[in-house]
N, C-alpha and C positions, 0 to 999 in steps of 0.2 A: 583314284585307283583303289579298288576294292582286291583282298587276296583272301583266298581261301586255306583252312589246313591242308599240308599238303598228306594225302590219304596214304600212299602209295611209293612215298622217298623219291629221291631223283638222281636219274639214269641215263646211261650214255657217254659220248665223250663230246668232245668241245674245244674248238681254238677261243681261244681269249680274244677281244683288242688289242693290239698295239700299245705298246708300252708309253702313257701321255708324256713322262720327262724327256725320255728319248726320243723320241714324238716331235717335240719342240726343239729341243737343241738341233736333230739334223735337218731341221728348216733353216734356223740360224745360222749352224758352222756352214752348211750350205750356203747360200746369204754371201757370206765375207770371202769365199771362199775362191778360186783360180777356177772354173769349166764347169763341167754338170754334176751334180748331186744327183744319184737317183736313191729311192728311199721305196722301199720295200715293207709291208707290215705296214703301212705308215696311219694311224689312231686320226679317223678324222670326225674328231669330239669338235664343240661350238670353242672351247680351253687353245686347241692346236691351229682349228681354222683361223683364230683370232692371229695366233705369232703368220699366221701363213700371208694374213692381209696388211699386218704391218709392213711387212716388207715390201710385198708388191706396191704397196704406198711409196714405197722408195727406191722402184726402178724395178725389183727383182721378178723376174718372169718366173712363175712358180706354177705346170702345169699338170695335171691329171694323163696319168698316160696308161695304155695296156700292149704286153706281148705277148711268148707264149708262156711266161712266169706266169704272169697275170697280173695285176696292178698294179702301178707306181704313181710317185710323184716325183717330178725331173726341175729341182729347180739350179736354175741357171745362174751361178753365181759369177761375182763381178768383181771380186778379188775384197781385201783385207780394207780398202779404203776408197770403194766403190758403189756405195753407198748413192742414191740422190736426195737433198734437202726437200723431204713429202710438206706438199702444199696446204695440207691439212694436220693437227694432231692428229696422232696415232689412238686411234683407241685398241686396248685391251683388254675390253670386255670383260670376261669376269674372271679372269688367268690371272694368278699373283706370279706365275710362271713367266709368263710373256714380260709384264709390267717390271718386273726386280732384274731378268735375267737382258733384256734387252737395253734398261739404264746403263747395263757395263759396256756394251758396245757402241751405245750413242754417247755413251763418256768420252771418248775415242775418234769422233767424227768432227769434221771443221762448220758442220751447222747447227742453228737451231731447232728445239723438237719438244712438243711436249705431249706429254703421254696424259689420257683419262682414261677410265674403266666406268662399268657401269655401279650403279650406286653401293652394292657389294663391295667389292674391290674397291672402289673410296673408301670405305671404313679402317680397310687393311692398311696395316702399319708399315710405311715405308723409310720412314728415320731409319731404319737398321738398317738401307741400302744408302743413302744420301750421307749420311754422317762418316762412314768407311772410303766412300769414295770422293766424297772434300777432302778428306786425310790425306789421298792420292792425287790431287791435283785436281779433279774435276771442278765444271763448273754445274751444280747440281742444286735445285728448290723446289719446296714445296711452295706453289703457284702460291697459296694460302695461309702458308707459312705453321701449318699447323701438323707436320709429319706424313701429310697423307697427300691422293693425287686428287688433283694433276700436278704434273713434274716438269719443271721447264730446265732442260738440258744445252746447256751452250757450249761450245771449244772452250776447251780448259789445257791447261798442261800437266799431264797424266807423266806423275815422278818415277810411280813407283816405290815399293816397300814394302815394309811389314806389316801387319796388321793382325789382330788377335780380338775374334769374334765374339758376344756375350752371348749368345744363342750357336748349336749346330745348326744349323739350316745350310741346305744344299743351295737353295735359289739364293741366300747371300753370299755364298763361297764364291760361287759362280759368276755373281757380278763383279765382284774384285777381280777375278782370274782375268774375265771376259774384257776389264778394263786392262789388264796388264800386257795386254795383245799389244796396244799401244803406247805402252807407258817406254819413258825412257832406259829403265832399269829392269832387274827381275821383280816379280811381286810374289810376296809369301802371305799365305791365310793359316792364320793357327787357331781352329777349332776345340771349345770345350771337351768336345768328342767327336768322332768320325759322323759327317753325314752321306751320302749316299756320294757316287764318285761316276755320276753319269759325262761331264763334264769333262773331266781329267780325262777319262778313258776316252772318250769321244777325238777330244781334243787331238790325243796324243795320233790318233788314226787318219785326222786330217792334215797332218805334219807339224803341228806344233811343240814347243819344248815346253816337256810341260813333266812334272813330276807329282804323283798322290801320295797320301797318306796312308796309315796303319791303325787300328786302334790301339796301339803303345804311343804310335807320335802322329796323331792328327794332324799333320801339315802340308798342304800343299802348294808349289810355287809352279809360276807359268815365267818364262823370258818372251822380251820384247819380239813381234813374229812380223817377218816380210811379207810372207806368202801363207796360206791354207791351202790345200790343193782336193778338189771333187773326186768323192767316192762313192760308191753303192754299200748303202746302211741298210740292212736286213735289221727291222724292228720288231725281239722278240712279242709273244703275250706280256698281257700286264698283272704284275702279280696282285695291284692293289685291285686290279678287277675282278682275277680271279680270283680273291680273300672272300667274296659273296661267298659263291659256291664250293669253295673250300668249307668254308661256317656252315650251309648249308646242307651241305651235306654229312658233315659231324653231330648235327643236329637232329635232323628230320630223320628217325626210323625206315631198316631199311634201304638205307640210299648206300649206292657204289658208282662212281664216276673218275672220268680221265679226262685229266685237263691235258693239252698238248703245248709244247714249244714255252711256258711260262721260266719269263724272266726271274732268276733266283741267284744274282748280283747280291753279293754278300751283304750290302749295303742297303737292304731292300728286303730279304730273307729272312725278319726279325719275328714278322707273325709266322711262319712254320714250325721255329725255336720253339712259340711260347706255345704253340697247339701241340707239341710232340711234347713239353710237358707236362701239360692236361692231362697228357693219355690219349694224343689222336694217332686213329689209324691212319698215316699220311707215307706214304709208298715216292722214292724220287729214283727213275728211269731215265737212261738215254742223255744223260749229262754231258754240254759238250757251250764251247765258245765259240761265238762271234765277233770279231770287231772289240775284243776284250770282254763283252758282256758274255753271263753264262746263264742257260737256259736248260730246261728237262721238262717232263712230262710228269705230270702228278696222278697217281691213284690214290684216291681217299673214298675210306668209306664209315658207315656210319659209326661212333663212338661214344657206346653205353653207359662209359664208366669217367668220365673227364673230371677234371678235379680241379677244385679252384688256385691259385700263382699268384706272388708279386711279381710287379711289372717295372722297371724304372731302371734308371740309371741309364749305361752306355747303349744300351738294346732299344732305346725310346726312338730316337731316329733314324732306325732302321722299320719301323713300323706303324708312325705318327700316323698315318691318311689310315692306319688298320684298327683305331682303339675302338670310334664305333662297334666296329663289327665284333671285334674281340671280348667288350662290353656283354654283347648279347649272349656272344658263345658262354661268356663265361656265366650270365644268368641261369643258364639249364646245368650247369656246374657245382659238386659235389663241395662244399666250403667256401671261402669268402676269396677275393682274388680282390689285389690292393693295386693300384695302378699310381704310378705318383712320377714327380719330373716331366710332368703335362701339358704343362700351362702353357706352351703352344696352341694345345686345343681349342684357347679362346680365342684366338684372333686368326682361324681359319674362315672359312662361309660363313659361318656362324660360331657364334662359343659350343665347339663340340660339348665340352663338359656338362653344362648345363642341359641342352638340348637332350643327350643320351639320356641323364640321371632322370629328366622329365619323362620323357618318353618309354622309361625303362617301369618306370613306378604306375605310368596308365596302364600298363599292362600285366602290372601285380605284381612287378621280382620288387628287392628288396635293393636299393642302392641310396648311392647316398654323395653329394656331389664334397670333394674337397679343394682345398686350393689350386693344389697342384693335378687332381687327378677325379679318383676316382673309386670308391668303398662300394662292393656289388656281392651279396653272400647269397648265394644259389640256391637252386633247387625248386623253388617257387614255380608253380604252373602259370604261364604267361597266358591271359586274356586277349579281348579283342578290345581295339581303343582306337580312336582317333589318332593317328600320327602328324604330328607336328614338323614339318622338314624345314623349314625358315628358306627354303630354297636350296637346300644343301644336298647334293648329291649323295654325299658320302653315307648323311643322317637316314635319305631315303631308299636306299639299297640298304643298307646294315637293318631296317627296320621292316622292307620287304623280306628279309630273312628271318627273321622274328616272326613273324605274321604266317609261314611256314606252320610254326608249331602251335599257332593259335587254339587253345583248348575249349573255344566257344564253335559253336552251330555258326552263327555269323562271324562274317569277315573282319579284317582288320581293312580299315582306311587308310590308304598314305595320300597326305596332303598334297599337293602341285610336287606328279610323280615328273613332271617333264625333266625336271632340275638333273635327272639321272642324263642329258644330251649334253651336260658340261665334261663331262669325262667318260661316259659308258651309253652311250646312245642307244643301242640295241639290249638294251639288259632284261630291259621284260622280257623280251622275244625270246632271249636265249635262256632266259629262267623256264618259260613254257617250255622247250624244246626237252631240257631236263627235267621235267615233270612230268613228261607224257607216257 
């Protein structure tokens, strides 16, 4: 995929995809759940189709439908322990979503199961979900014994309790809750810091007892549940999608656009904080909840004057899938912008850290890779270079935006763009659309 400067800025409005977390869970809680799920918005990335075929692996009818809305997915759930023992491992393909979030409900179930991903997702570090829930009773292994999948899940007996995570992450909170569906007791997770609360909120809309956290007391507990009961889940935009054209458009001369319906779940909302303290012109309309989640309409346009920020602490996982992008912006950025408390980044797709500081420096800016993060001092006119994406979604969208303000006659190259159909499928298309 070759990209040109964009001459002209970019223009117009745009719905986003479907939000991928949300995406997944109401495949799931659907899944476990009493009658029909219908799923509205619903993001159908290769990350969601994957949760969508695990389950029909295990009985659940999960069908493509349209009225006069317009498209859904109607899946037909079979109640909280309805589940059937799939005659094959589950693959996961290259979702650490599906693979960590779905261990808490096969924690839960009276068969055997074992999960693989493809060679990606093998690398990803699964101790952090297997070790929390042995705590809890489960019967949980690494096939290989060496932290990573495949995962061979057997009945266990799910106690229940407390548990206090080393990492915020959403997709390990989730597995513990997700196990405590069936545990004998209540189950509490006590987070470093608040991760993102798609989960909870979800939960609590499918009828279970379920309580969130705050960023004062990151905790949240779930009680043992009989029943789930089927609902219609309207799935706003995704803000990590829309963070492309947010950057890109703060970037590229020129540009004014409207994003419509984006997800901005406080939990989730971290990259707008730290663009409105660059100095972005970033406009939020039409604010309103669904299903607990809260959604609006963005106008953003272009901004001359952005200034470089540290980045870290409690606001890191509210924005972890944005630093890529943030990275970039903050390259065309007035002073130096410190990013730190990151070290997540390495055991995503790829070691984001590494790959951006790589990628950032073919292109001429000035950065510099640290343990934890990330040293980026701006101002630097970005070149054209070869892009390196390891397969990484993330790496090749943030780096398609980059390639926007290319200061060469020739294009910028992004390596194997496909990798953009694990979460943002149409992203080229919709990048044209706002270019034109």
């Amino acid at each position: 995929m070759k990209i040109n400067h964009a001459s002209n800025g970019l223009h117009g409005e745009l719905s986003v995809p479907g939000d991928k977390s949300i995406s997944h869970r109401a495949v799931m809680f659907g899944s476990i759940a009493s009658g029909d799920t219908v799923i509205r918005g619903f993001l159908k990335s290769a990350d969601c189709i994957s949760t969508m075929n695990c389950f029909r692996t295990m009985g659940i009818e999960i069908e493509e439908e349209r009225d006069e809305k317009g498209d859904f997915i109607r899946v037909s759930g079979k109640g909280i322990r309805g589940l059937s023992k799939p005659d094959t491992p589950l693959d996961c393909g290259n979702s650490g979503t599906t693979a960590r979030l779905i261990s808490g409900i096969l924690a839960g179930q009276d068969f055997k199961t074992v999960l693989t991903g493809d060679p990606s997702l093998s690398r990803r570090p699964m101790k952090r979900i297997i070790d929390p829930l042995k705590n809890l009773g489960a019967s949980i292994r690494s096939e290989k014994g060496n932290g990573l999948l495949p995962l061979i899940i057997e009945k266990g007996k799910l106690s229940g309790g407390e548990i206090r995570t080393r990492v915020a992450s959403a997709q390990v909170k989730s597995a513990i809750l997700l196990s405590g569906l069936y545990a004998e007791k209540e189950t509490v997770v006590i987070e470093p810091a608040l991760s993102r609360n798609h989960t909870e909120l979800m939960l609590s809309a499918f009828g279970a007892d379920i309580t969130g956290g705050s960023t004062d007391e990151p905790k949240a507990s779930v009680r043992p549940c009989r029943e789930l009961r089927g609902l219609e889940v309207n799935v706003p935009g995704d803000i990590s999608s829309a963070a492309y054209f947010i950057g890109a458009a703060l970037i590229v001369p020129g540009s004014e656009i409207v994003l419509k319906n984006v997800g901005i779940n406080p939990t989730r909302d971290g990259i707008l904080r730290v663009f409105k303290d660059m100095g972005a012109d970033i406009k939020i309309e039409n604010e309103r909840y669904e299903s607990g989640e809260k959604s609006a309409d963005l106008i953003v346009r272009y901004s001359s004057s952005l200034k470089g920020v540290e980045i870290g602490g409690d606001i890191i996982p509210t924005l972890i899938d944005e630093l890529p992008l943030i990275s970039v912006v903050a390259a065309t950025a007035d002073g130096e912008t410190v990013i730190r408390d990151a070290s997540e980044l390495k055991v995503k797709e790829s070691n984001r850290i590494s790959l951006t500081v790589n990628n950032l420096k073919a292109m001429g800016a000035d950065a510099e890779e640290r343990e934890d993060g990330l040293l980026i001092c701006g101002g630097k006119a970005l070149h054209r270079a070869s892009i390196e994406t390891a397969k990484d979604h993330r790496i090749a969208m943030s780096f398609s935006v980059a390639a926007l303000i290319n200061s060469d006659v020739r294009p910028v190259e992004i390596l194997d763009p496909s990798c953009v159909g694990i979460s943002f499928p149409e992203f080229y298309r919709d990048m044209d659309l706002l270019l034109k």
